[in-house]
KOLFI-931918 format. One line per field, with one value per residue: y, x, z of N, C-alpha, C in turn. Coordinates in nm, 3 decimals. Atoms other than C-alpha are relative to their C-alpha. Layout:
% KOLFI-931918
n_c2: [Y  ...]
n_c1: [X  ...]
n_c3: [Z  ...]
ca_c2: [Y  ...]
ca_c1: [X  ...]
ca_c3: [Z  ...]
c_c2: [Y  ...]
c_c1: [X  ...]
c_c3: [Z  ...]
END
This chain:
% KOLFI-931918
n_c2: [-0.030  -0.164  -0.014  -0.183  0.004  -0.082  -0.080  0.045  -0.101  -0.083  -0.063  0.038  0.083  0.161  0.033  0.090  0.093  0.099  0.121  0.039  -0.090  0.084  0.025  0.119  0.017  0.045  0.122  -0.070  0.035  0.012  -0.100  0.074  -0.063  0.075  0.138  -0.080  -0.057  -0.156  -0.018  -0.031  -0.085  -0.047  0.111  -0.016  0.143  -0.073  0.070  0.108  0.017  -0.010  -0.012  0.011  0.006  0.108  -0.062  -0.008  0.104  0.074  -0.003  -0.184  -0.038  -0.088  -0.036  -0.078  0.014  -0.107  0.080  -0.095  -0.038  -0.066  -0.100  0.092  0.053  -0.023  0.006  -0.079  0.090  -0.047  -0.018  -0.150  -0.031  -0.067  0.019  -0.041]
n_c1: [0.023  -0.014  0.014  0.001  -0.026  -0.012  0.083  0.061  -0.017  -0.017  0.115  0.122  0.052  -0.013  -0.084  0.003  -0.094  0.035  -0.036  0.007  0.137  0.023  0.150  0.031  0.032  0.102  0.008  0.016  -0.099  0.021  -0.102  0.003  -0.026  0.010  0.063  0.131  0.040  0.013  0.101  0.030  0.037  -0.059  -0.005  -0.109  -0.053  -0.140  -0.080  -0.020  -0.132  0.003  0.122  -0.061  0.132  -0.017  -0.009  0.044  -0.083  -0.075  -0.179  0.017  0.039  -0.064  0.024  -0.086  -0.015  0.020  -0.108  -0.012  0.088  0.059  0.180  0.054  0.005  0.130  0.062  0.133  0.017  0.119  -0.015  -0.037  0.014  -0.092  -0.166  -0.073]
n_c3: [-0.140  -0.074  -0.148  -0.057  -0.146  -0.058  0.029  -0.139  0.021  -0.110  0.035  -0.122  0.067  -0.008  0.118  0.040  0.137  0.073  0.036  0.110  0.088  0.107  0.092  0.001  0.188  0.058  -0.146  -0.089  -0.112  -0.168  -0.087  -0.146  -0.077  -0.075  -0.031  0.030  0.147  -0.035  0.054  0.108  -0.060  -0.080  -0.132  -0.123  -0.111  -0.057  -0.015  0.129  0.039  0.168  0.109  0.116  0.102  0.111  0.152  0.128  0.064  -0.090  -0.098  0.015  -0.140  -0.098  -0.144  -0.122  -0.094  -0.074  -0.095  -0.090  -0.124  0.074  -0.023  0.048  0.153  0.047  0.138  0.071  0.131  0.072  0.129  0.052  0.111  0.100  0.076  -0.087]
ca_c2: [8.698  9.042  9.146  9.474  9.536  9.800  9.974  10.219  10.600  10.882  10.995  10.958  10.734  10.340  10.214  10.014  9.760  9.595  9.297  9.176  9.379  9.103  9.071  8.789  8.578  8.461  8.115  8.124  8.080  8.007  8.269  8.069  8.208  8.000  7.679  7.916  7.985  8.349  8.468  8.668  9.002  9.210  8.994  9.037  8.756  8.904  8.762  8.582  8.382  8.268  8.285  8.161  8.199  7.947  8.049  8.080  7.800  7.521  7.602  8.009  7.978  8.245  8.232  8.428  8.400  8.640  8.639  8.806  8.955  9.070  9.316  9.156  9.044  9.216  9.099  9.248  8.983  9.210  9.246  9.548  9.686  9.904  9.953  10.107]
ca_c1: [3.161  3.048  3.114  3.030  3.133  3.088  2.804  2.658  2.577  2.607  2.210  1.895  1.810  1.816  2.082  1.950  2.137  2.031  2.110  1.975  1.725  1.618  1.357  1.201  1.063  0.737  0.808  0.736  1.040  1.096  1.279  1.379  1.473  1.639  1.474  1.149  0.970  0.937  0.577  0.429  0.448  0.662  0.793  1.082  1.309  1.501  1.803  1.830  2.156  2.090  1.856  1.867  1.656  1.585  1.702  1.537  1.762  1.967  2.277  2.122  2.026  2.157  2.212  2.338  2.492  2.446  2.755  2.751  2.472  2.213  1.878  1.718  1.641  1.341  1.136  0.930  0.795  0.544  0.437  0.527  0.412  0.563  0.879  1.084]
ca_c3: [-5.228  -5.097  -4.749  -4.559  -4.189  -3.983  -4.152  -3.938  -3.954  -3.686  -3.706  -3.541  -3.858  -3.891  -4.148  -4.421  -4.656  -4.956  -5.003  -5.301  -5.571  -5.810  -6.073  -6.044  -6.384  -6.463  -6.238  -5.946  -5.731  -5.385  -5.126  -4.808  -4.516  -4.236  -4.341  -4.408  -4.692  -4.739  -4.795  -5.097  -4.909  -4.661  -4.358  -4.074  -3.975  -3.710  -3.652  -3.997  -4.046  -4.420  -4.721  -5.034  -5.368  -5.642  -5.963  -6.291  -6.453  -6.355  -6.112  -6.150  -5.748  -5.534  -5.139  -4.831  -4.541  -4.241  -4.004  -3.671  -3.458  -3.679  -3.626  -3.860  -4.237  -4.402  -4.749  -4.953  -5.222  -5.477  -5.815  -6.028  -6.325  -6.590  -6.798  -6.547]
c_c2: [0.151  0.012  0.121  -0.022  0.112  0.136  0.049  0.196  0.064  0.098  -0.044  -0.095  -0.104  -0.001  -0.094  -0.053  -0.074  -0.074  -0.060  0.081  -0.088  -0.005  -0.123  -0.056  -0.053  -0.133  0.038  -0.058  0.047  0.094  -0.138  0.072  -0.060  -0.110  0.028  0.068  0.169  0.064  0.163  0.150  0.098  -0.096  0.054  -0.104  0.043  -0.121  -0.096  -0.037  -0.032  0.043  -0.072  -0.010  -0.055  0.061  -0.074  -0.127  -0.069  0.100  0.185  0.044  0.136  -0.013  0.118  -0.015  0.131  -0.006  0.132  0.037  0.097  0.006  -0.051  0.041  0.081  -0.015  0.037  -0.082  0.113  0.017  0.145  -0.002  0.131  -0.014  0.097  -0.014]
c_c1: [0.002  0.011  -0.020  -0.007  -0.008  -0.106  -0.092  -0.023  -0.037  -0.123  -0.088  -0.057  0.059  0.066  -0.020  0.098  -0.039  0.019  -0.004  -0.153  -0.064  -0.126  -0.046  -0.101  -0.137  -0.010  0.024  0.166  -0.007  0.097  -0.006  0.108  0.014  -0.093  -0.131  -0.059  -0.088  -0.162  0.007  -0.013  0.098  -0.009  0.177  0.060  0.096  0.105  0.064  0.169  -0.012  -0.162  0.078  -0.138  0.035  0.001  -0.122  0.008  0.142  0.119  -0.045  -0.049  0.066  -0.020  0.133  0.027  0.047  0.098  -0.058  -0.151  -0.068  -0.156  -0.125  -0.041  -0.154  -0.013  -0.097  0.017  -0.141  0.009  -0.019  -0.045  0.064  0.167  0.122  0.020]
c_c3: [0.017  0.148  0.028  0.155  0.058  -0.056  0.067  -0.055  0.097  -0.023  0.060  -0.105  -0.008  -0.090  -0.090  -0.081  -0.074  -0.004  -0.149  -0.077  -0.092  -0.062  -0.047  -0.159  0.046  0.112  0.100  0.093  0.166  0.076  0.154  0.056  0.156  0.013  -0.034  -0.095  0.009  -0.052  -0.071  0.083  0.073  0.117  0.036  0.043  0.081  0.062  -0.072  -0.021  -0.154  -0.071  -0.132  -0.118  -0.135  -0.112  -0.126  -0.093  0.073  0.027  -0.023  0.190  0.028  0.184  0.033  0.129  0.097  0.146  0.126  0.047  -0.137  -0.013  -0.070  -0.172  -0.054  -0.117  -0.024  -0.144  -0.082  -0.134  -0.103  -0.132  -0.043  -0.071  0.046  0.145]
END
């Protein structure tokens, strides 16, 4: 369990937070997002209480849960090349 509370900074700029960085494999796995399957792209769910994404291999899932009053969830699904 990670938690973070009160993240917030005294600036005329927006505060992001990662969440999760993951490199996704060769299958295709699913991102869902409140019940919603997350499309292949950049997308906004504002107000997102969970997510969760299908692992690789059995019991390898990962979710999240989004407590409290929140601006909202942004993904960015794309495909990368190189070795860095």
């Amino acid at each position: 369990i990670c938690l973070g509370a009160g993240i917030g900074a005294a600036s005329e700029y927006p505060v992001e937070t990662t969440v999760e960085n993951a490199r996704l494999g060769s299958k295709a796995q699913k991102l869902v997002v409140d019940g919603k399957p997350a499309p292949s792209a950049v997308h906004q769910w504002p107000g997102a209480k969970w997510a969760w994404l299908e692992g690789q291999r059995k019991n390898a899932s990962i979710g999240w849960a989004f407590l409290g009053e929140n601006p909202a969830l942004n993904t960015l699904i794309e495909t990368r090349q190189g070795s860095r």
